[in-house]
N, C-alpha and C positions, 0 to 999 in steps of 0.2 A: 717768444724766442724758442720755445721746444718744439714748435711744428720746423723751424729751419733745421735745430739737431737732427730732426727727425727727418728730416729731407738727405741730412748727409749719412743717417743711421740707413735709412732705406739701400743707399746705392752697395752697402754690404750684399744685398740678396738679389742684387741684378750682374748677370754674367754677360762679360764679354760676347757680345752679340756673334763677332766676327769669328771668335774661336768657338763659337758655340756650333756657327752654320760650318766651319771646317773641320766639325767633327771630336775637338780636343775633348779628351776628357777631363775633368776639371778644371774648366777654364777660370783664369783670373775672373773676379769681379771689375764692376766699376770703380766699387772704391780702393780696390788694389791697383787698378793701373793709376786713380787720379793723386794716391800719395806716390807713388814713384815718380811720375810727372812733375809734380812738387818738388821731388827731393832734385832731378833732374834739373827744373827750370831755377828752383835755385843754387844750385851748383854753377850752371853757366850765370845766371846774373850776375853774382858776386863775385866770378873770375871777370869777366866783362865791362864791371861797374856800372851797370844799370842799377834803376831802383828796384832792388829783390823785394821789399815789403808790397809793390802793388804789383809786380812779376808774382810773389807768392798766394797774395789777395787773390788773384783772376787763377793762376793753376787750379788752389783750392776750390774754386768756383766753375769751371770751365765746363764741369760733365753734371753740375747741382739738377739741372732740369730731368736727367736721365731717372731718376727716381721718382717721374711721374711720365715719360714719354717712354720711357723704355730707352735699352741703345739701340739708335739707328743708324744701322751701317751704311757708308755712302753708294749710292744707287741707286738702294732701293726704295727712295721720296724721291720725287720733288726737291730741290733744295730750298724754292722757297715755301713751301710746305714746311716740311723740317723745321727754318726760320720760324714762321709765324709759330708752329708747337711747343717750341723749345721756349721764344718768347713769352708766352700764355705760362708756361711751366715755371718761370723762372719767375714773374710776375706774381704767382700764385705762393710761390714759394718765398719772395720776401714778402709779400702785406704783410705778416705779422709781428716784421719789426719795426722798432722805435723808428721812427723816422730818418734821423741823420746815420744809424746804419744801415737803412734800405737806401738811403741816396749814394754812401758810400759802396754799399753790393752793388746796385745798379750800373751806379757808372763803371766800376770794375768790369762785372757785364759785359756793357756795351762797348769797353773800349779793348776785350777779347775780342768780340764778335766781329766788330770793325777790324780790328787786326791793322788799327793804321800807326802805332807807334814801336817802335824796338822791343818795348816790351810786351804788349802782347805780341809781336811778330815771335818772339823768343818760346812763349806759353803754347803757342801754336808749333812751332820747332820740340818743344819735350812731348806735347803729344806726342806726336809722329814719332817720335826719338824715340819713347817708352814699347810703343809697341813695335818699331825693329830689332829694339833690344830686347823683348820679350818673344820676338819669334825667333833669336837665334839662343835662346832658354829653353824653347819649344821643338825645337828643330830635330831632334832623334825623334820627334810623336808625329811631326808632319811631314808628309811626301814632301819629292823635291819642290814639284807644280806648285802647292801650297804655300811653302815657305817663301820661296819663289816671286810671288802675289804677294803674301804681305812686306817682304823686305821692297820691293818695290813702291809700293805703298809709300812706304816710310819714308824712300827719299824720293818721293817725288814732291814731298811739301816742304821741305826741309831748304832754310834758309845757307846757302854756303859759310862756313864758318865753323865755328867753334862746333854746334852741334850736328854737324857732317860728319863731320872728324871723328865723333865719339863713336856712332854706329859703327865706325870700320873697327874700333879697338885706339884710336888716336888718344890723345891731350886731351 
């Protein structure tokens, strides 16, 4: 179990890839945006009533592989590239737990990645969500073009609803 601590100790020393190629000077980490993501995806759960305990399982989980792939910003892979990396990565990154919490990581996992149920659709909405709220945080350090890109970004994955609303300043 300390090579997986160690998997989420790691994403402390990996920086925001995206703000890194736009220049920011000290950009969030990984594991700075994937706890606000966190706090985000469960704030909309629990107003929502979805199940926050596997909404917060998959948040905490959702960027794990990054502390061995690096963050890859969208673009610049392949996306099934990306896929197959991230999968290897995360794979790697649970064999060394007990069993029934590597079935339980897993499917958490997989059913972010699939993105086929409200709640990972939601996990997938605070991403996106974190970092439009983190570029209008960053926005006196980025041109407008920049800001610009990432606010766009943000709602273009964003599920209408609750976490639309937020990025504008809403409910």
């Amino acid at each position: 179990m300390r090579a997986f601590v160690e998997a989420a100790l790691d994403l402390k020393d990996i920086l925001r890839q995206g703000w890194v190629d736009a220049g920011m000077e000290r950009p969030e980490s990984v594991a700075d945006h994937s706890y606000a993501a966190s706090v985000i995806a469960m704030l909309i759960s629990d107003s929502a009533g979805l199940d926050t305990g596997r909404v917060v399982r998959m948040a905490l989980l959702h960027d794990m592989a990054e502390g061995i792939t690096g963050d890859i910003v969208p673009g610049s892979m392949d996306p099934a590239k990306k896929r197959n990396l991230e999968q290897d990565a995360m794979d790697r990154i649970l064999d060394g737990l007990p069993g029934p919490l590597k079935d339980l990581y897993r499917a958490a996992w997989q059913e972010y990645v699939s993105a086929l149920t409200p709640e990972a659709r939601l996990v997938h909405d605070a991403d996106r969500l974190e970092m439009g709220l983190q570029a209008h945080r960053y926005r006196s350090r980025l041109d407008a073009v920049t800001l610009e890109s990432f606010l766009e970004s943000a709602h273009a994955g964003l599920e209408r609803g609750r976490a639309a609303g937020i990025i504008q300043g809403g409910p």
